[in-house]
C-alpha positions in Angstrom: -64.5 -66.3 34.9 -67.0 -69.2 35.1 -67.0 -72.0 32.8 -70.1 -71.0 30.7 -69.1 -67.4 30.3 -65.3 -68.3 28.5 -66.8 -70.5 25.8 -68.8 -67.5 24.1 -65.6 -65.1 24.7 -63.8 -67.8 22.9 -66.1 -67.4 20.1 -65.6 -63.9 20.0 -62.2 -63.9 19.8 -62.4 -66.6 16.9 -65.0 -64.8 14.8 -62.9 -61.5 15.3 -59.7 -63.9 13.9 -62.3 -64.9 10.9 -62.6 -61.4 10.3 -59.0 -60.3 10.2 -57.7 -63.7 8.6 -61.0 -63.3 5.5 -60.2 -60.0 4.8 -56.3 -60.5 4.9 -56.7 -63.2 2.7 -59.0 -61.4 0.1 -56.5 -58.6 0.0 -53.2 -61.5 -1.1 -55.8 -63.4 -3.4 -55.3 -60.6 -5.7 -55.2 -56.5 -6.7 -58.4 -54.9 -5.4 -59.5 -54.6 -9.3 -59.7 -58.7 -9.6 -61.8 -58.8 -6.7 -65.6 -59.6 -6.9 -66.4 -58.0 -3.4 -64.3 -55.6 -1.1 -62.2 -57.3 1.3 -63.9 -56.4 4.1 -66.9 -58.6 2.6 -64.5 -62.0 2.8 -63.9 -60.5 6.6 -67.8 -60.7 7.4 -68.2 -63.9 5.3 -65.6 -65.9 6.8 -66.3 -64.5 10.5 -70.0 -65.3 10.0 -69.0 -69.3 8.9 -66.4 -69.2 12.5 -69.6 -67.2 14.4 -72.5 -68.7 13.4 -72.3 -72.8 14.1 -70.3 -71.9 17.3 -72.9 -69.6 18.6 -76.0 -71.8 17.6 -74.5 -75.0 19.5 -74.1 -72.8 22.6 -77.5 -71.3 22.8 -79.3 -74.5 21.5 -77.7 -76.6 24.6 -78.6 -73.6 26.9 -81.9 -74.0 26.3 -82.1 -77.5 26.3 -79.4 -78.5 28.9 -81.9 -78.1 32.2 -83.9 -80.9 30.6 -81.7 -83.1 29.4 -79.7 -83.1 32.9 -83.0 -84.0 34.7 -84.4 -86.5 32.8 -81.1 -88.2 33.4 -81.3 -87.6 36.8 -84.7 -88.9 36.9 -83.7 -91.8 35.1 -81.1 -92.7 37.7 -83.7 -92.6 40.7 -85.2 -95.0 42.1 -88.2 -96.9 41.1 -89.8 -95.3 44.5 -88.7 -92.4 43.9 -89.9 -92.3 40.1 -93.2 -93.5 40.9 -94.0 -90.4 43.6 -96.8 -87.9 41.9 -95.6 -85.0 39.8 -95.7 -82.3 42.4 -93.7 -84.2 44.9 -91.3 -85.1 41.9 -90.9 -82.1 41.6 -89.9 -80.9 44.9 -87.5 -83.8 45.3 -86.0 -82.2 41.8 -85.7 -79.0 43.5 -83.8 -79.9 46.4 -81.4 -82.1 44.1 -80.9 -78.5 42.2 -80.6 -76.5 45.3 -78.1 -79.2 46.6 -76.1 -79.4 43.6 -75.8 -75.1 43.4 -74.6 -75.2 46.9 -77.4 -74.2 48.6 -76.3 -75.5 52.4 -79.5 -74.4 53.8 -81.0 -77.7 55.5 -78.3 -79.5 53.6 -77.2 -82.2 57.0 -80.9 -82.8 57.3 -81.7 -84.0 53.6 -81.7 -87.8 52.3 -78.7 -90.2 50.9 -81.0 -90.6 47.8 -80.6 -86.2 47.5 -77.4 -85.9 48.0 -76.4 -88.8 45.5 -78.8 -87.3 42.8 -77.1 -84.1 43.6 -73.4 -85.2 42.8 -74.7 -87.2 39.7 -76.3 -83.7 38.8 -73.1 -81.6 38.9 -71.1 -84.4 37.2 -73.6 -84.4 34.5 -73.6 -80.3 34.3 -69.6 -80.8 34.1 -69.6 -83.3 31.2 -72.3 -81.1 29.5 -70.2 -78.1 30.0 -66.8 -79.7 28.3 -68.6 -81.4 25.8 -70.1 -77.8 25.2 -67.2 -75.8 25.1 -65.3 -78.5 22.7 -68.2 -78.4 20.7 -68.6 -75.1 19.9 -65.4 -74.3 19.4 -65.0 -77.1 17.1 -67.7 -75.7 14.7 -66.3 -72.1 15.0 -63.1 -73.4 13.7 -64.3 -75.6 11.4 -66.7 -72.8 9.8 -63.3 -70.7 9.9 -61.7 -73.6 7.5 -64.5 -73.9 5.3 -65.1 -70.0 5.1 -61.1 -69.1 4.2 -61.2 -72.2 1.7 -64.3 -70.1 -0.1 -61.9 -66.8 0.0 -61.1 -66.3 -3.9 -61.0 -63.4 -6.9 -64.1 -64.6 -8.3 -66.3 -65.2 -5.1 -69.0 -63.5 -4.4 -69.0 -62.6 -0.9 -71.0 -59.5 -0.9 -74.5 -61.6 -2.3 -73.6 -64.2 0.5 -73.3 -61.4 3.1 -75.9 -59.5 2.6 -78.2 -63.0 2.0 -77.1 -63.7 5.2 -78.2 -60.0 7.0 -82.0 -60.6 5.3 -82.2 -63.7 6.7 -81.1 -62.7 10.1 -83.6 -59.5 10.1 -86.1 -62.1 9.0 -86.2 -63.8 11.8 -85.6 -60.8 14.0 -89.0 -60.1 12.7 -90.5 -63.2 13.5 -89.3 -63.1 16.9 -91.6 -60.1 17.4 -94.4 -62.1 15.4 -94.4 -65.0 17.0 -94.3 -62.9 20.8 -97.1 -61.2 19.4 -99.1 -64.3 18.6 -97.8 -65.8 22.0 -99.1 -63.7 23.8 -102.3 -63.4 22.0 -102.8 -67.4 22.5 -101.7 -67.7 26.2 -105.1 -64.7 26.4 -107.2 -66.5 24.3 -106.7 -70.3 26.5 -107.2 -68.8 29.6 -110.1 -66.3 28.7 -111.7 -69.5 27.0 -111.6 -71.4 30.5 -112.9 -67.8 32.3 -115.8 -67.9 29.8 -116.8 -71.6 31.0 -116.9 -70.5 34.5 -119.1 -66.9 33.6 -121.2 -66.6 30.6 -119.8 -63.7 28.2 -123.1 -61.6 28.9 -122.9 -61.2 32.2 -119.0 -60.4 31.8 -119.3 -57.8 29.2 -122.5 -56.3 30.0 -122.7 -57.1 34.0 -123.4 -54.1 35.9 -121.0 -55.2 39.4 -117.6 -55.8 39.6 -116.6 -58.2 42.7 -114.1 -60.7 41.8 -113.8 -62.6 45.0 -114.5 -66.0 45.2 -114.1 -69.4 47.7 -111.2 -71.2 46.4 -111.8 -74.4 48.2 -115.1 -76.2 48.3 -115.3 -76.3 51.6 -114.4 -72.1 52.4 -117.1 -70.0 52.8 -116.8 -66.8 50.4 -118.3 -65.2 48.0 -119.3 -66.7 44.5 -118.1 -63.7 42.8 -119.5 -60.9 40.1 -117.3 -60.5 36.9 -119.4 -57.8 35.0 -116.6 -56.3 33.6 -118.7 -52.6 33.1 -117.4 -50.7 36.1 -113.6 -51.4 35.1 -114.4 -50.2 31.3 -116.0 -47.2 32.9 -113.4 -46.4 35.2 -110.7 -46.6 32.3 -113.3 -44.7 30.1 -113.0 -41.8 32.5 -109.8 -41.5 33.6 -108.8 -41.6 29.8 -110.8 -39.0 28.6 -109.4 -36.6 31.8 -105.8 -37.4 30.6 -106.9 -36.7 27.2 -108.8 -33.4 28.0 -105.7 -32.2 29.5 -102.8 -34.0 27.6 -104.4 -33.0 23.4 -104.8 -29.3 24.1 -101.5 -28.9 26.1 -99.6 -31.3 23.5 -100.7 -29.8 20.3 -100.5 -26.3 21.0 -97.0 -27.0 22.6 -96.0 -28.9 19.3 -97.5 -25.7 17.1 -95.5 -23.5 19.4 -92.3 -25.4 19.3 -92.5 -26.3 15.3 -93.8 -22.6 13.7 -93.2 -19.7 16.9 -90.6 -20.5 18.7 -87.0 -19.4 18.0 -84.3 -22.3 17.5 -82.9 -21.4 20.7 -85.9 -21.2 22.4 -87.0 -24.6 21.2 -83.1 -26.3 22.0 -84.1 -25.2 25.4 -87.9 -26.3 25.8 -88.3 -29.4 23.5 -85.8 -31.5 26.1 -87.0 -30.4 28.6 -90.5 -31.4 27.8 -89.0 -34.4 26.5 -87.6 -35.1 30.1 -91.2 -36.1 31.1 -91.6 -39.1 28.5 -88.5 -40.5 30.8 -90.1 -40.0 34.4 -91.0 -43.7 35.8 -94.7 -43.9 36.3 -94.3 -44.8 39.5 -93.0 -41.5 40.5 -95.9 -39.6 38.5 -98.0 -41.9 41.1 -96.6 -40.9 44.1 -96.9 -37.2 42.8 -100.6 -37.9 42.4 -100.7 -39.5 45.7 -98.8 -37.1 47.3 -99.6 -34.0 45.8 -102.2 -33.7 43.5 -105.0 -35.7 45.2 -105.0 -33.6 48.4 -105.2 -30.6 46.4 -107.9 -31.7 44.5 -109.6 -32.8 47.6 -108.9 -29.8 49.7 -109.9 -27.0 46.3 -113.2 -29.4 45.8 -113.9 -29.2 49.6 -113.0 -25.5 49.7 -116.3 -25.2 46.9 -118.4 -27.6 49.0 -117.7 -30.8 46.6 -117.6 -34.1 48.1 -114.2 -35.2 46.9 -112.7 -38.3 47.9 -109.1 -39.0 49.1 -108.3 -41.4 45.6 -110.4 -40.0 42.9 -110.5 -40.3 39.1 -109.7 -36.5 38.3 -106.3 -36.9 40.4 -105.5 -40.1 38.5 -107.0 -38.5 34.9 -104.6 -34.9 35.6 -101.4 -36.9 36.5 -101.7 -39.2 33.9 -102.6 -36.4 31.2 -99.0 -35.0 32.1 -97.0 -37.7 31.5 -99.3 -38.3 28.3 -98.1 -34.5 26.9 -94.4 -35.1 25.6 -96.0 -38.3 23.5 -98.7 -36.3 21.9 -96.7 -32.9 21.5 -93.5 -34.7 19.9 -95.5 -36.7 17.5 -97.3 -33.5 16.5 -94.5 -31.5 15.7 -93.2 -34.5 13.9 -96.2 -34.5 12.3 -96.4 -30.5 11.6 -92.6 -30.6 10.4 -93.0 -33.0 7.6 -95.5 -30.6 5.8 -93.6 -29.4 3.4 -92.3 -25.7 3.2 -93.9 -24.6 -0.2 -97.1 -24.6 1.3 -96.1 -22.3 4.0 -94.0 -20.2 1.9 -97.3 -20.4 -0.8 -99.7 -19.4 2.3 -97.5 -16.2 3.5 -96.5 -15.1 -0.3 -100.4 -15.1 -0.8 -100.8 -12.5 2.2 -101.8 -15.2 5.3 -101.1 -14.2 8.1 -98.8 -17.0 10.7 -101.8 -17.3 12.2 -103.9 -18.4 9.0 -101.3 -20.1 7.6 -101.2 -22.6 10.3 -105.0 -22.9 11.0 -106.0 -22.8 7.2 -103.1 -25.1 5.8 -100.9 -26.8 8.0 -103.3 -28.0 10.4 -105.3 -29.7 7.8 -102.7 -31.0 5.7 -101.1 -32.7 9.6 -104.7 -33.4 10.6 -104.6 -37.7 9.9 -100.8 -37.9 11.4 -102.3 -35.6 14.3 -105.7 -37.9 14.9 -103.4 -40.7 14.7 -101.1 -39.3 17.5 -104.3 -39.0 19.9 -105.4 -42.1 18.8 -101.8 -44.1 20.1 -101.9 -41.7 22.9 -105.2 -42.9 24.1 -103.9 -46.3 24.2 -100.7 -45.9 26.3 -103.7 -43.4 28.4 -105.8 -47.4 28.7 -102.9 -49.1 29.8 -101.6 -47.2 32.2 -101.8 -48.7 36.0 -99.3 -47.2 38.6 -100.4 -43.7 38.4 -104.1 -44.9 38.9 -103.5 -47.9 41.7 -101.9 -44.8 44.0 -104.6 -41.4 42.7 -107.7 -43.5 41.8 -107.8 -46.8 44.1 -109.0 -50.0 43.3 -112.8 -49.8 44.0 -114.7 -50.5 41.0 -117.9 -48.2 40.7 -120.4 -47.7 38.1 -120.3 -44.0 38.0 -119.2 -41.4 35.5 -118.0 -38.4 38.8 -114.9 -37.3 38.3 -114.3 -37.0 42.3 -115.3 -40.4 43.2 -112.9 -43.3 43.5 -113.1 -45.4 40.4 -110.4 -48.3 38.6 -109.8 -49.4 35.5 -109.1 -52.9 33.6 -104.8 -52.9 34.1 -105.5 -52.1 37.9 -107.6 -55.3 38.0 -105.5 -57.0 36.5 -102.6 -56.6 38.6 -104.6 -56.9 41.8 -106.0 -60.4 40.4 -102.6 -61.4 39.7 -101.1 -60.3 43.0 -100.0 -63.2 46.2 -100.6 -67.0 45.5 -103.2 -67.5 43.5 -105.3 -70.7 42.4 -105.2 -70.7 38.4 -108.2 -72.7 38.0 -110.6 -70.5 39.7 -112.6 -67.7 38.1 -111.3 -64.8 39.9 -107.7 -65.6 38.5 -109.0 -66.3 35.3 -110.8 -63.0 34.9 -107.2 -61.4 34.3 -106.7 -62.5 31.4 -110.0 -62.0 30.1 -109.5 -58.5 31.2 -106.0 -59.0 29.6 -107.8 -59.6 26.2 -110.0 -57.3 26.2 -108.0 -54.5 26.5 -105.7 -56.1 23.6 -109.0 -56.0 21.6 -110.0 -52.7 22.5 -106.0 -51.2 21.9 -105.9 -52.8 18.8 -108.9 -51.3 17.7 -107.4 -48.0 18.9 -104.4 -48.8 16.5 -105.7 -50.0 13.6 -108.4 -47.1 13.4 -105.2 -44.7 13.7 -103.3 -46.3 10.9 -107.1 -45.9 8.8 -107.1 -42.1 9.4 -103.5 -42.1 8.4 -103.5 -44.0 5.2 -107.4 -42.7 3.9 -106.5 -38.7 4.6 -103.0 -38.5 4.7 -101.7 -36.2 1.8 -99.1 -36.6 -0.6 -96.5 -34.1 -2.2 -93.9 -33.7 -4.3 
């Protein structure tokens, strides 16, 4: 076992001794009556004291070890060496770190000043990794001291566990918040700089999509069009296919399952339609690729349509599959949580199964359904494999269903793809792309959770 890995299973091992040694102890402070909190809450109390400090020294040098080693290193250069412009800094860091790993690729041909930096760099990762280890296994047992010396009758260790557990799911919480907003910045920058390079009209409301540019002044290429219409349309049209297929299918599926079919009958099907939520998407895209666009090309040409190899109905069917399990199992959760007097009112009255479900359970799950097509739209908009293998990557202006069209996430990706230069407007336009979609999702999500808090229905 390497050296990094046995100082965390060292603080396993002491915060599972915390445990046994807190609750042990709680149990010979006194009878079970005289104690403020079970003993299982000294357990949890003491092992959190031995856990916590331990763990929080290890991941804190983790993250900031790689920095600390090279600045030393970079410290202990050369004044010539120091003085060379980032990028070649750089470089020269690289190859101490590739060195210093063992990487013997090229390693007779490299420099004295390498190979020196190199053994200073694994000296410095040993000392970092002893002075880790000590230190974290110096706090674990000191927090095992201090916990036991707070193990008494009249502690409370309950309050100071369960303090603990909110402020761990508190910042749980703000992990998510603060990727959220992460993310949302690192758009924002970058769409700013797009939006220097091409005005915002003739990016949203430009009629021609052609991203490619000349990287270098002195290249000859094109100066690029970033109306960003054709991609909205393309994503337009491929959503509402998968929809046209995916809402029907789903909801009567989920009416089926939830009101017709017997409980053996639905043990059997539900899974199984559930089995298609866990399909990669990449193998829905080679069973558009494969499959279902040469069928819709050969029925289309079999009519005398003009269908295309890649085209936006092969792309919109595929993807309306895969979309069915989301929509169907939220509607049946949906339809379930109506509750049962209604339909027992409905039948007792003289409905029919068939009334009853039109007349009152469809309108009292009506705002949990909307919502469902609303979320399912969105993961329709973001979808990209099954469209870069059916539809293609040709951005047209056209509302056919047999042509070849794309949408935003396939830009994105092909923007994104090889080396690119991250100053030039064709990179850029990713993450414009990138935040407009976000916009256009979150409006998606936010009108569902509308719908769902103005019409939903309460009951007793």
């Amino acid at each position: 076992m390497s050296a990094p890995a046995i100082t965390p299973v060292l603080l396993l091992l002491l915060l599972l001794t915390g445990f046994y040694l807190g609750r042990g102890r709680a149990r010979s402070a006194g009878q079970a009556a005289a104690l403020n909190s079970l003993p299982v809450h000294y357990g949890f109390y003491v092992a959190l004291w031995c856990g916590v400090p331990g763990f929080l020294i290890f991941i804190l040098w983790s993250v900031l070890e790689p920095e600390i080693v090279r600045a030393i290193v970079v410290a202990d250069l050369p004044a010539s060496a120091r003085a060379l412009p980032a990028d070649k800094l750089g470089l020269l860091i690289n190859d101490i770190r590739n060195i210093a790993r063992g990487d013997v690729i090229g390693a007779d041909n490299v420099s004295a000043l390498v190979k020196q930096a190199a053994a200073r760099y694994v000296a410095l990762r040993q000392i970092g990794l002893l002075g880790l280890g000590g230190a974290s296994i110096a706090a674990a047992l000191a927090g095992l001291a201090f916990g036991l010396r707070k193990v008494a009758p009249g502690f409370r260790a309950r309050n100071a566990v369960e303090k603990s557990l909110r402020i761990g799911l508190l910042l749980c919480s703000m992990v998510a918040i603060l990727t959220t907003v992460g993310i949302v910045l690192s758009l924002l920058f970058e769409t700013v700089r797009f939006l220097h390079k091409v005005p915002i009209p003739d990016f949203l409301f430009g009629l021609k999509w052609s991203p490619q540019t000349a990287i270098r002044a002195d290249q000859v290429g094109s100066s690029g069009a970033f109306g960003a219409v054709p991609v909205l349309v393309g994503t337009l049209l491929i959503t509402v296919i998968a929809m046209a297929i995916a809402v029907p299918v789903g909801l009567y599926s989920a009416i089926y399952l939830s009101e017709y079919a017997r409980p053996r009958t639905r043990a059997v099907i539900k899974p199984l339609m559930e089995i298609l939520a866990g399909i990669p998407t990449v193998i829905y895209g080679f069973f558009a690729a494969l499959t279902v666009a040469p069928l819709v090309r050969d029925l289309g040409r079999d009519v005398g349509l003009d269908v295309t190899s890649e085209s936006a109905l092969a792309a919109g069917l595929v993807m309306g599959v895969m979309i069915i399990p989301f929509v169907s199992s939220l509607s049946d959760d949906v339809i379930a949580a109506v509750p049962q007097s209604l339909r027992e009112g409905a039948l007792g009255l003289g409905a029919t199964r068939s009334e009853t479900m039109r007349r009152v359970l469809l309108p009292a799950a009506l705002p949990g359904i909307i919502g469902a097509v609303l979320l399912a739209i969105s993961r329709a908009i973001g979808e990209t494999m099954i469209v870069v293998m059916a539809a293609g990557l040709a951005a047209r202006l056209t509302l056919n269903p047999l042509d070849t069209v794309t949408t935003v996430t396939v830009q994105i990706v092909t923007l994104l793809t090889g080396d690119q230069a991250f100053d030039s407007a064709k990179t850029l336009a990713a993450f414009a792309l990138g935040l407009l979609l976000f916009l256009i999702t979150l409006a998606l999500n936010v009108v569902a959770l509308r719908v769902v808090q103005k019409y939903r229905e309460k009951y007793d």
